[in-house]
Backbone as a printed PyTorch tensor [residue, N CA C, xyz], in Angstrom:
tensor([[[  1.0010,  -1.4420, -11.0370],
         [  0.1360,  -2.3750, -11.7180],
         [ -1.0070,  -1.6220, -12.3600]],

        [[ -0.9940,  -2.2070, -13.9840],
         [ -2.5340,  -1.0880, -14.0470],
         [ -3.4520,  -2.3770, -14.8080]],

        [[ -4.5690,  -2.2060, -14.7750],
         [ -5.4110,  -3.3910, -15.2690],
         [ -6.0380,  -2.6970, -16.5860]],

        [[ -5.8470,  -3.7080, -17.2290],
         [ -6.2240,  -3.6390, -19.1020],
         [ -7.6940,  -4.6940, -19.0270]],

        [[ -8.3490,  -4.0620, -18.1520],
         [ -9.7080,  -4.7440, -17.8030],
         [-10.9050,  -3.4350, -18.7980]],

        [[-11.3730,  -4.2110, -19.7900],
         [-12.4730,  -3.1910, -20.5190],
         [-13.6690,  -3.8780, -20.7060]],

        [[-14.6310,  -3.2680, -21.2580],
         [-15.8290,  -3.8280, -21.9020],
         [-15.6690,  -4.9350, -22.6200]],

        [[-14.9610,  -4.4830, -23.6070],
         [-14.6200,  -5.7340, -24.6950],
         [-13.6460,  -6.9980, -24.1750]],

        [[-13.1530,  -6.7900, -23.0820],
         [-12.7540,  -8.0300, -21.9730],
         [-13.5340,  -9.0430, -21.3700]],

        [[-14.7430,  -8.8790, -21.4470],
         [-15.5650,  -9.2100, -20.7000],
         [-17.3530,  -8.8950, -21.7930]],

        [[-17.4130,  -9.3780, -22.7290],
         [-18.6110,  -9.3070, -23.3140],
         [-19.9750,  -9.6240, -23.1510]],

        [[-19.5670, -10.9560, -22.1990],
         [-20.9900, -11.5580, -21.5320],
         [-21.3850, -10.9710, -20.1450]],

        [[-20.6240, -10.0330, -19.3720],
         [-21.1470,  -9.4570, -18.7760],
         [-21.7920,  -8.0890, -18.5540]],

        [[-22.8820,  -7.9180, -18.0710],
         [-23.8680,  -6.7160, -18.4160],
         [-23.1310,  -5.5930, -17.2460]],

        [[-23.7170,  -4.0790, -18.1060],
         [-22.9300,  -3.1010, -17.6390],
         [-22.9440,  -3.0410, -15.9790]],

        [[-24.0100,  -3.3140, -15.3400],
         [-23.7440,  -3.4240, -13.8850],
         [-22.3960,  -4.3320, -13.5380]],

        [[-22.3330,  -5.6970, -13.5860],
         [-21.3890,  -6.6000, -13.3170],
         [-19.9450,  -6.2280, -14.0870]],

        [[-20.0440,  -5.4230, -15.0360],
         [-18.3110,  -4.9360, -15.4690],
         [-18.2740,  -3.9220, -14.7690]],

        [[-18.5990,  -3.2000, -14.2770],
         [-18.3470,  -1.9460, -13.2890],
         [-18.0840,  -2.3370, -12.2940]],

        [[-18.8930,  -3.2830, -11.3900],
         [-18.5290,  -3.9220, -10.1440],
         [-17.1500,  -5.0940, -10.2750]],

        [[-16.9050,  -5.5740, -11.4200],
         [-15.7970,  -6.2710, -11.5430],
         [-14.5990,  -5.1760, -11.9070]],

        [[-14.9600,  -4.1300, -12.4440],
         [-13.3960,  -3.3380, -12.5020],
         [-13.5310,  -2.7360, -11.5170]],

        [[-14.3990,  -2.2180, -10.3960],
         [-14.2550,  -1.8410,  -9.2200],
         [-13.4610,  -2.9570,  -8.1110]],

        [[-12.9550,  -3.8980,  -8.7750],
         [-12.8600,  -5.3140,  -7.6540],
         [-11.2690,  -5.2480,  -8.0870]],

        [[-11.1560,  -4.7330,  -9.1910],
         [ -9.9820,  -4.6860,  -9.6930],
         [ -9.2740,  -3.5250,  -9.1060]],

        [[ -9.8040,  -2.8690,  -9.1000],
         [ -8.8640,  -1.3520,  -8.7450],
         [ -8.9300,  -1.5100,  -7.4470]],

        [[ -9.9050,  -2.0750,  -6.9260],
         [ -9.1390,  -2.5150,  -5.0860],
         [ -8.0540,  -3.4740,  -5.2020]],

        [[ -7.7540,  -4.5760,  -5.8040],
         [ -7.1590,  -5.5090,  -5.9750],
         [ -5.4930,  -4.9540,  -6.4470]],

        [[ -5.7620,  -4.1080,  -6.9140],
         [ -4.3870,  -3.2750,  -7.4880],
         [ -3.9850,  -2.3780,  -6.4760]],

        [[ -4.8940,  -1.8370,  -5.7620],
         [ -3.9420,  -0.5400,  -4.8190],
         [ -4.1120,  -1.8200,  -3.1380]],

        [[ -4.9130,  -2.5280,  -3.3940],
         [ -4.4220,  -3.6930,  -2.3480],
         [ -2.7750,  -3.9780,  -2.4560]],

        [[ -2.6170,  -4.8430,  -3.6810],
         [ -1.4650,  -4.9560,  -4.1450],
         [ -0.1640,  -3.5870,  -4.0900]],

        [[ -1.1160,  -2.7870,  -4.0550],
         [  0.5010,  -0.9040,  -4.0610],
         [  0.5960,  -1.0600,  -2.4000]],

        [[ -0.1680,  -1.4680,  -2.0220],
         [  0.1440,  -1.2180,  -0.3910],
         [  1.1180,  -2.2960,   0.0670]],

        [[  0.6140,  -3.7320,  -0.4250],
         [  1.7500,  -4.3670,   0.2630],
         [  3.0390,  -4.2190,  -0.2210]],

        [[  3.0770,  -3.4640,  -1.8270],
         [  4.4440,  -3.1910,  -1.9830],
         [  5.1190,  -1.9890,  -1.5030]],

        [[  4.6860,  -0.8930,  -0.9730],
         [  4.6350,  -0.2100,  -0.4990],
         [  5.2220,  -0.6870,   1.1420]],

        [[  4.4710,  -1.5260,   1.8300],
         [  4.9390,  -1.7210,   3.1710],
         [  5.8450,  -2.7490,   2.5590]],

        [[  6.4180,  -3.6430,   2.0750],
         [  7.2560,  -4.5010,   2.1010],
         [  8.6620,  -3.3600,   2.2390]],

        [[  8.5790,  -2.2560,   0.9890],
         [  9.8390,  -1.5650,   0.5010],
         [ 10.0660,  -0.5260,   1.9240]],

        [[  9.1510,  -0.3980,   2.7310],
         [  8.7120,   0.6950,   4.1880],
         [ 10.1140,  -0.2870,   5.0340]],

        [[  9.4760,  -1.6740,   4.8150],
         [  9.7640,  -2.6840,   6.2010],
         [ 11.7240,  -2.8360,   5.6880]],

        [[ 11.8550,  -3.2120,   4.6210],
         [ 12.9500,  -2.9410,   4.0630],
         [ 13.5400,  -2.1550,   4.3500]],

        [[ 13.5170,  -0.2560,   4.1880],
         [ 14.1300,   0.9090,   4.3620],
         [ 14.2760,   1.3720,   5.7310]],

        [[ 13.2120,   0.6230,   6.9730],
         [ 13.5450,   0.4960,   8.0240],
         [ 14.4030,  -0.4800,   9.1300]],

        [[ 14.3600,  -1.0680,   8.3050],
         [ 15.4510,  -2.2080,   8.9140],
         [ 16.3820,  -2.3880,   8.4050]],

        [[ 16.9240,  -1.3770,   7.3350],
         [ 17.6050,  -0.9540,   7.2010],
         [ 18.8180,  -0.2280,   7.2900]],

        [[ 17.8280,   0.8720,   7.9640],
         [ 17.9000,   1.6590,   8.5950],
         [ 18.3730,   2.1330,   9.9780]],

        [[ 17.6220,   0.9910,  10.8010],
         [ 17.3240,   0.9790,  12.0660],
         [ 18.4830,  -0.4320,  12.8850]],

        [[ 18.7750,  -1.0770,  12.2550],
         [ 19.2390,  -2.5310,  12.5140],
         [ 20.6920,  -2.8210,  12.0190]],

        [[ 21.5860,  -2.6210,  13.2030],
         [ 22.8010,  -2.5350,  12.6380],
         [ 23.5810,  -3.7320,  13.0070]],

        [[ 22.9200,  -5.1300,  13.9070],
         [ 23.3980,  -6.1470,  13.8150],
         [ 22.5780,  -7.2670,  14.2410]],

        [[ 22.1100,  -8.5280,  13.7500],
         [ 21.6240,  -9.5590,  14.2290],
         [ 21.7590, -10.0750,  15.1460]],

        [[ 21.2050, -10.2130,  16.2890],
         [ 21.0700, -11.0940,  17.5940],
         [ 19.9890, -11.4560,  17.9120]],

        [[ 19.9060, -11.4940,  19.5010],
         [ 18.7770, -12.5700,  19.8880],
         [ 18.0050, -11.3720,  20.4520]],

        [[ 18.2640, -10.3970,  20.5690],
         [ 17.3200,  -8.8380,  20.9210],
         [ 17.3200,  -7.9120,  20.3000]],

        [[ 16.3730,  -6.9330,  20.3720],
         [ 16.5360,  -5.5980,  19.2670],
         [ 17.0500,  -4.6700,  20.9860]],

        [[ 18.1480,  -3.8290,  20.0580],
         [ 18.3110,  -2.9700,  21.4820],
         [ 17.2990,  -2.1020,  21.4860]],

        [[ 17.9210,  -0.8500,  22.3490],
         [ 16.5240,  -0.1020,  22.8940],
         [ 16.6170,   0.8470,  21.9240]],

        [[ 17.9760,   1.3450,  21.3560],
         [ 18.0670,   2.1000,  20.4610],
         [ 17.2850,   1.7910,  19.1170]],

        [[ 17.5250,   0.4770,  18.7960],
         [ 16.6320,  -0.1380,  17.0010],
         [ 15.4640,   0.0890,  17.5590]],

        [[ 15.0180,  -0.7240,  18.7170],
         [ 13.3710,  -0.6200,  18.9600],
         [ 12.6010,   0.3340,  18.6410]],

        [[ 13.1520,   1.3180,  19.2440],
         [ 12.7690,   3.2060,  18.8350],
         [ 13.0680,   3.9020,  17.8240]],

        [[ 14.1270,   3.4270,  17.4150],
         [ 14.6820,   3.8880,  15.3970],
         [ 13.2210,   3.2290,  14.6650]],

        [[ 12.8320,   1.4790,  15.0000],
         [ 12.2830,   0.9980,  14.2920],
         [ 10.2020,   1.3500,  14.0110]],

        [[ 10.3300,   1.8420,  15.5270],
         [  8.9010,   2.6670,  15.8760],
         [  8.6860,   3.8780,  15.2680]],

        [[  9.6990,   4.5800,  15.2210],
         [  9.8030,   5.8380,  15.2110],
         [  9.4520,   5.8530,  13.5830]],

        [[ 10.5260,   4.9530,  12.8280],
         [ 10.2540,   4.7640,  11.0170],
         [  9.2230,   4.1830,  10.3660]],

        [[  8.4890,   3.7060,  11.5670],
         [  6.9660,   2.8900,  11.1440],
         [  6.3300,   3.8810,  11.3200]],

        [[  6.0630,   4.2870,  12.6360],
         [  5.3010,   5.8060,  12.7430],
         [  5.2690,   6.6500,  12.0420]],

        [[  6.3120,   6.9920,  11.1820],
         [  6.7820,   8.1240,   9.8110],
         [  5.6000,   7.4790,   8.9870]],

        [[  5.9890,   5.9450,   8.5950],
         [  5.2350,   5.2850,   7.1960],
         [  3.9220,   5.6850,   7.3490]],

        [[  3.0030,   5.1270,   8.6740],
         [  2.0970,   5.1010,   8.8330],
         [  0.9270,   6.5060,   8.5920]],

        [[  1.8760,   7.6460,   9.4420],
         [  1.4680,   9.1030,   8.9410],
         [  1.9940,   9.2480,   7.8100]],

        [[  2.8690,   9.1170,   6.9060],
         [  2.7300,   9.6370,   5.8060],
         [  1.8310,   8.5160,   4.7630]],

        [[  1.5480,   7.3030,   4.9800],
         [  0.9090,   6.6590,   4.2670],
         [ -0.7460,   7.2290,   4.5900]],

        [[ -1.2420,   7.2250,   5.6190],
         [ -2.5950,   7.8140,   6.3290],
         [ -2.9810,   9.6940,   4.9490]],

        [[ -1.7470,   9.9240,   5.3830],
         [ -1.9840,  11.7270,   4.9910],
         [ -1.9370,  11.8340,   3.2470]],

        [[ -1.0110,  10.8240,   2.7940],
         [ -1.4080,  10.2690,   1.0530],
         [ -3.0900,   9.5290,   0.6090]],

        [[ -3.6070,   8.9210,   1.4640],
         [ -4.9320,   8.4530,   1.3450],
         [ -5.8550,   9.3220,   1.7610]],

        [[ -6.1510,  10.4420,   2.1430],
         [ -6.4040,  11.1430,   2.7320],
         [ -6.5900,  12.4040,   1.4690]],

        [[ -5.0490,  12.3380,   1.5070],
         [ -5.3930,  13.4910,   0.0090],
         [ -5.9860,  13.3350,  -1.3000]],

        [[ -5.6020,  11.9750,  -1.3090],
         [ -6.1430,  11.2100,  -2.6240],
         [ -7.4040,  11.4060,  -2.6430]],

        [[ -8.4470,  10.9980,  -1.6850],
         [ -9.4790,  10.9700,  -1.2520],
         [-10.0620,  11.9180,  -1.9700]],

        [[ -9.0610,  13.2750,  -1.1100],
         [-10.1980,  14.3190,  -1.2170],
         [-10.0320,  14.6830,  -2.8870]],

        [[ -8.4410,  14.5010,  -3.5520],
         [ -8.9750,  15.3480,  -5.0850],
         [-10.0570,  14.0360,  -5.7750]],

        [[-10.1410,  12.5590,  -5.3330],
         [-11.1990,  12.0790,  -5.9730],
         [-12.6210,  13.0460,  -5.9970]],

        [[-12.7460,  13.0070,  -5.1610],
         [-14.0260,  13.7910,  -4.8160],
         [-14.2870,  14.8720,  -4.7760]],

        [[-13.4830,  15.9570,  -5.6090],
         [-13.4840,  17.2350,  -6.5180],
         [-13.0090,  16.8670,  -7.9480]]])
């Protein structure tokens, strides 16, 4: 998602309030990358992990399914992280 949010979008508002409104935006957008992000995670793990429908997860999915969240989670953590830092160089 990228936002086509500019100055000339927004004319009646003064330069403080368009900065803080495209700042509302670019959270609003990587808000939005995350849940698509975990939807396509939750997808590729149960996928993955889940090789038939019943009324229990065995012990084997349980731990396939921990184990592939745990992956997401550190590699999602260690991508924000890096991002971070080249923002701020």
């Amino acid at each position: 998602m990228s936002s086509n949010f500019s100055a000339a979008n927004a004319p009646a508002l003064d330069p403080a309030s368009q900065a803080e409104l495209q700042k509302f935006l670019e959270q609003e957008n990587s808000k939005a990358r995350i849940q698509s992000q975990i939807h396509t995670f939750t997808q590729l793990c149960w996928d993955k992990c889940i090789s038939s429908i019943g009324n229990r997860l065995s012990n084997n999915e349980e731990a396939c399914l921990t184990n592939c969240v745990e992956r997401f989670l550190d590699t999602s953590i260690y991508i924000v992280k890096r991002l971070e830092s080249q923002q701020h160089h």
